[in-house]
C-alpha positions in Angstrom: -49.3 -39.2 74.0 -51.6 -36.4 73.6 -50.6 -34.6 70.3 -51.4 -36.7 67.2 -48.0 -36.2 66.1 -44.5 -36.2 67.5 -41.3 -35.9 66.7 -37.4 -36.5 68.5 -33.9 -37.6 67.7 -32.0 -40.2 70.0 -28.5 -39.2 70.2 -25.6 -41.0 71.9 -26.5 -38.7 75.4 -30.3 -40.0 74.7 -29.1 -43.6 74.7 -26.9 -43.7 77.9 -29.9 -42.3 79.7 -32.8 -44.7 78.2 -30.4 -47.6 78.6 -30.0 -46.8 82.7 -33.8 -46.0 83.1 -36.4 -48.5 83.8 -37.7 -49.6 80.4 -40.1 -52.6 80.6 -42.2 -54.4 78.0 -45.3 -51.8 77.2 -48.0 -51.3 74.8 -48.7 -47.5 72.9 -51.9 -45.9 71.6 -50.2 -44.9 68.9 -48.4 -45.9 65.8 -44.5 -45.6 65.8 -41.6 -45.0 63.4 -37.9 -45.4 64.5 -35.2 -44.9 62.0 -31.6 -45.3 62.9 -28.4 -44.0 61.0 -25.7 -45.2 63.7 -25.7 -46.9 66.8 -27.9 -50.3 67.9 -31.8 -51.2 68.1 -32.2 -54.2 71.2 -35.7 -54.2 70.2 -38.5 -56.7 72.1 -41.3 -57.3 69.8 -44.2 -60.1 69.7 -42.4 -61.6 72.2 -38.7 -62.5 70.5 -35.7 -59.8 70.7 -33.8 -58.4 67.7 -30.2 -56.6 67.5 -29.5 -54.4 64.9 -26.7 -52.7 63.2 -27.9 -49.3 61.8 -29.4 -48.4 59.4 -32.4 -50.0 60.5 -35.9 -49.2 60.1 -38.7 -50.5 62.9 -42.3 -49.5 63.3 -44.4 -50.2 65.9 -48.5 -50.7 65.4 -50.3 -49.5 68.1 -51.4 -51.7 70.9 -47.9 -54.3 70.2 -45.9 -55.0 73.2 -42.2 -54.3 72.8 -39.5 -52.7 74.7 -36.8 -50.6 72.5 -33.8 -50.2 73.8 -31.2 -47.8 71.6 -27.4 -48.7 72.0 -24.5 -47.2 71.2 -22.5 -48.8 68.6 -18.5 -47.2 68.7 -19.9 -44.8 70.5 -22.5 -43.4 68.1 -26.2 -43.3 68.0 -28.5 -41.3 65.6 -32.2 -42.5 65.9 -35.3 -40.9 64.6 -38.5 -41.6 66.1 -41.5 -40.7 65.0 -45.0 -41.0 66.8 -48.3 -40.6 65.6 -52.1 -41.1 66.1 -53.6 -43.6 63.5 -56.0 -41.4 62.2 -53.3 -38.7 61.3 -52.8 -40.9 58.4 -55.8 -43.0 58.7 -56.1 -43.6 54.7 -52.6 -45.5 54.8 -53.0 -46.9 58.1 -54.4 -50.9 56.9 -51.5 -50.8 54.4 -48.8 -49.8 57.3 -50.5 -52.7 59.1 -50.2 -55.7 56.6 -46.7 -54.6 55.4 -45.1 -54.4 58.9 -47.2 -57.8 60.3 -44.8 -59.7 62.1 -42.0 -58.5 60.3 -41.7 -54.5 62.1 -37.6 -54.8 61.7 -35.9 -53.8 58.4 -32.5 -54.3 58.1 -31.0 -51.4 55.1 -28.5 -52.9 53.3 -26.7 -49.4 52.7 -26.4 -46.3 53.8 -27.7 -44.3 50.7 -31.9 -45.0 52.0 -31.2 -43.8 55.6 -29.5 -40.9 53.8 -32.5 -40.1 51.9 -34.8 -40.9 55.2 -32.6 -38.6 57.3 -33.1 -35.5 55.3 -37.0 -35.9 54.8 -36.8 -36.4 58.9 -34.7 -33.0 59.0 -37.6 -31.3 57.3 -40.4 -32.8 59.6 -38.5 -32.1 62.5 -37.8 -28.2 61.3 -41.8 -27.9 60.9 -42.4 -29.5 64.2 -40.8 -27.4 66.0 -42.6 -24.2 64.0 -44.7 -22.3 66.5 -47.3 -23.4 64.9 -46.6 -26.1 62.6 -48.5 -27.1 59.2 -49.5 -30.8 60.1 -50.6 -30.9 56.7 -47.0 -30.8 55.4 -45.8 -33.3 58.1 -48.5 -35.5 56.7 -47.1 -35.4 52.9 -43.8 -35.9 54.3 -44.7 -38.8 56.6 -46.4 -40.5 53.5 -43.3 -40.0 51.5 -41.0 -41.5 54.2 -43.7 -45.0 53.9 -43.3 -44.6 50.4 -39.7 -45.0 50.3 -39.9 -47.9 53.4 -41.8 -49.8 51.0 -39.5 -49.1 48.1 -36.8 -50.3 50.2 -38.6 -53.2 51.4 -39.4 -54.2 47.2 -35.1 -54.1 46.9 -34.9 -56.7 49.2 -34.0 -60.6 48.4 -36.9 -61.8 49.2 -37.7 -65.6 49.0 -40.8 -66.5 46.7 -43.3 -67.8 49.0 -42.7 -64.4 51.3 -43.0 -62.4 48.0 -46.4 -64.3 47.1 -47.3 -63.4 51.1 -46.7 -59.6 50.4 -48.1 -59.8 47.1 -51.6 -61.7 48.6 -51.7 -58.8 51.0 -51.3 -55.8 49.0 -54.1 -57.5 46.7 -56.1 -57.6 49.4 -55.5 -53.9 50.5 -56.2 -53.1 47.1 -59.7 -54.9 47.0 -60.7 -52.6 50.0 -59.3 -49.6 48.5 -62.1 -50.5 45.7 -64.7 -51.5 47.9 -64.1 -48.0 49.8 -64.0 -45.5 46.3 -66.0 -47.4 43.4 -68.5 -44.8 43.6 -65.5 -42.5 42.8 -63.8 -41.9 39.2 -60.3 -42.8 40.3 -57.9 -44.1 38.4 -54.7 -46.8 38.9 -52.4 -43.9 40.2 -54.5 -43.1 43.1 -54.9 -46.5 44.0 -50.6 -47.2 43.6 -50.1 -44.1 45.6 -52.2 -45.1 48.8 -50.3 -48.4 48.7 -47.4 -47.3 48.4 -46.1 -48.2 45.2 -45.6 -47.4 40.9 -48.4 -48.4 38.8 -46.6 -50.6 37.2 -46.0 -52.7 40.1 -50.0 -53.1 41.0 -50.8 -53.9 37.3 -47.9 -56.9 37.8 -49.3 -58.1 41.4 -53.1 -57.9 39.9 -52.1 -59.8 37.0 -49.7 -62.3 39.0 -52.4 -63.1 41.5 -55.1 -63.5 38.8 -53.3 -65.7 36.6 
């Protein structure tokens, strides 16, 4: 992929062609986003294979190995996929990186998040195709989709020694963020923003992992 972003929607014609073309195990140079609403994700990742039932979220860090393979599901599929070069969001980019470590699949457990996904994916796709589109806006909106992956992510059971795991890392992330701006007057916001969370919620992890 040349552009540093990209952009395209997997309907049900998409699928029946992907699904009859060769498709084997390959690596990207670039980070990507899938997002279904309706269908099927066979996806082949770190060497196991998942099935899901949309609405499922999946991203890909560059360099993995996987194979996707849409399906239809009653005969619908509605898949987002976005692709972009690491350093179009290269502030974010470690955080993407620990939070989707061998777990890339998310299962939604309604449809109300996809709902809110699939609009903010309307928009991107509406700029994309702009003659000549304001990557800056894509870049807000691509950050806002993460934001409300992770959100998503938080709403899940999760047992405790995973939530200590995702805890450890985003203290970790956090650490890095300070080695990278302490010469900078930044407050707790702009730290919660690049990792993809409330305030609130770093305070508790700083003060959980501290105790």
């Amino acid at each position: 992929m040349t552009e540093i972003f990209k952009i395209f929607r997997v309907t049900a014609a998409e699928s029946e062609k992907i699904i009859h073309s060769v498709n084997e195990p390959h690596t990207h140079t670039f980070e990507e986003l899938i997002i279904g609403g309706q269908g099927q994700l066979e996806h082949f990742i770190d060497f196991k294979s998942h099935l899901m039932d949309a609405p499922f979220i999946s991203f890909v860090t560059q360099g993995k190995i996987h194979r996707v393979r849409p399906l239809l599901k009653d005969g619908k599929c509605d898949i987002w996929a976005l692709r972009f070069k690491s350093e179009f969001i290269a502030e974010t980019t470690f955080s993407l990186y620990a939070s989707f470590h061998d777990k890339a699949n998310i299962q939604m457990q309604s449809t109300q998040c996809f709902e809110r996904l699939d609009t903010i994916c309307k928009i991107i796709f509406d700029e994309y195709l702009q003659d000549t589109p304001d990557l800056a806006v894509i870049r807000q909106l691509l950050s806002t989709l993460f934001t409300i992956i992770e959100s998503e992510r938080r709403k899940l059971n999760l047992d405790d020694k995973e939530s200590k795991k995702i805890q450890g890392s985003t203290f970790k992330n956090f650490l890095i963020l300070l080695e990278e701006h302490y010469k900078e007057h930044k407050d707790v916001n702009f730290y919660a923003n690049k990792l993809f969370m409330s305030s609130r919620n770093l305070n508790l992890i700083c003060q959980n992992i501290l105790q």
